[in-house]
Every structure is written in C-alpha cells, then in structure tokens.
Steps between C-alpha positions, in 0.01 A plus 500: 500500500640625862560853571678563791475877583726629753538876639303601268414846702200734326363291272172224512671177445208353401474757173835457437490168474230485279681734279787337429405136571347442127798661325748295711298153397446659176919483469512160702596594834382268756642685795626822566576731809388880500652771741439873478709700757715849478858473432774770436391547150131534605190282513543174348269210393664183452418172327763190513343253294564170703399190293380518120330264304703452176588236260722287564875677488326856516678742689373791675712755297499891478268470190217327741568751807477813248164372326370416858629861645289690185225312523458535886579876475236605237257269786591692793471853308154378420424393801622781726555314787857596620430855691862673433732488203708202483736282340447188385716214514437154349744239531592120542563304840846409338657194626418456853090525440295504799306268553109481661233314360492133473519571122850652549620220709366229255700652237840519667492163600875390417659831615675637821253675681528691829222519715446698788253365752257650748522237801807202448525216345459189698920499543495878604577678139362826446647499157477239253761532235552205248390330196076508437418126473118521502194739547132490473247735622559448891842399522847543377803283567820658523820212494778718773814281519367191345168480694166596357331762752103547483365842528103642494496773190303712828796473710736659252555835532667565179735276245731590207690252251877559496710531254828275501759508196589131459866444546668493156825300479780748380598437127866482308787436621721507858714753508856484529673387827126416596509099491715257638738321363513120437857294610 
C-alpha cells in the first residue's frame, strides 16, 4: 500500500503511518494521500483515499469513507499521535485520481492521463496529456496527438487521470424552423 504524506507539520509520519496503514488495507485501500495542515476552521487531518481494491463494479461510496473515517478516528485517539485538536477528514480522489506508483499507472491504462514531467520529453513536452496506452514498473507511455510518448515513472513529477464526459448525441426531435427544407 503507498502512503504519500504531505505537509504533514507536528506529527511522526512514520507513527502515523503505521496507525492508519492496517485499517486502510483492512478496508482495501491500496493508496491513499494524508495531509494535516491549519485551515480557517482549525487544524485539519486529511485522508483522500486514492485507489481501492474492490470487486469488480464496487464503488468507493459514502458508506466506505464513513466506516473508514470511524475506524481511523477511534486509531488515532488511541494512539495519541496528533499534538492539537483536529478535524478529520476522509474522503475519495473523485474523478481525476492522482496518480504515483507504478500500481496506479498499471491500472489506468486505457484512460486520459496528464502527466507533468520533471525534465522534457524527447520532443520538448513538459506535460503529457493523452490517453494511457501502457505502464509497467519503469515506464509509462502516454499517446499525445496520435503518438505514443515514453516517460521514466522517476521523471514524473506528479500525474492525475481526467475526467471527460463522452459526447452524447442529442435525442428527439428538430425543432421547428430548425431543418432545411427539401425542393
């Protein structure tokens, strides 16, 4: 499972992460990023659950973020690890889920991706934005504009999938005064 802590001020990451790591596999979260930082309303820790491991067709749904947010609270009230009162926020990556382990990548083969690269692409692009053709554990491949581009999983600095409504043809009939007429 992958962690990825960031500005997580105050607290040992290394504690927190063994804190909540088991009851995140325990719910079949594979990947998940963690922030704790104050915000108008006060201090807040927050988890966006990235990538889960379901059945086939299972959704991350409010049921699975609530069980997840009670069973991570009772932890970190055990644990004591969080040194000022805080809120705690569990939620999903929603539709445009970062990506950053090869894991990630492997499974959104076959989506648009955008990719945001350290040093450029051979052709000069610092961002790769297109549809995810193939990954393994060093290397994704990114088609841009009907050509596949190559890039080192080291060399990306961070990576999302996009979300794109499919065009839907409109439905019923033209209205009046809308269609030509035949001679």
């Amino acid at each position: 499972m992958q962690l990825f802590a960031q500005r997580v001020m105050g607290i040992d990451v290394g504690r927190l992460q063994a804190t909540i790591g088991p009851i995140l596999r325990a719910h079949g979260v594979s990947s998940a990023e963690i922030s704790y930082q104050q915000e108008a309303q006060g201090w807040v820790l927050r988890v966006i659950v990235a990538a889960v491991d379901l059945p086939p067709g299972g959704p991350i749904d409010v049921g699975l973020l609530s069980e997840i947010s009670r069973d991570l609270s009772t932890a970190l009230d055990v644990a004591d690890i969080v040194p000022q009162a805080y809120h705690l926020e569990v939620s999903s990556a929603g539709l445009d889920r970062p990506l950053g382990t090869a894991d990630d990548f492997k499974a959104a083969v076959g989506q648009t991706v955008k990719a945001f690269l350290k040093s450029p692409a051979p052709d000069g692009q610092r961002v790769l934005r297109g549809l995810l053709v193939g990954a393994d554990d060093r290397v994704v491949i990114v088609e841009v504009d009907g050509n596949p581009i190559s890039a080192d999983l080291g060399n990306i600095e961070r990576a999302q999938t996009i979300f794109e409504l499919p065009a839907q043809p409109r439905k019923g009939k033209p209205k009046a005064g809308k269609h030509k007429k035949r001679h």
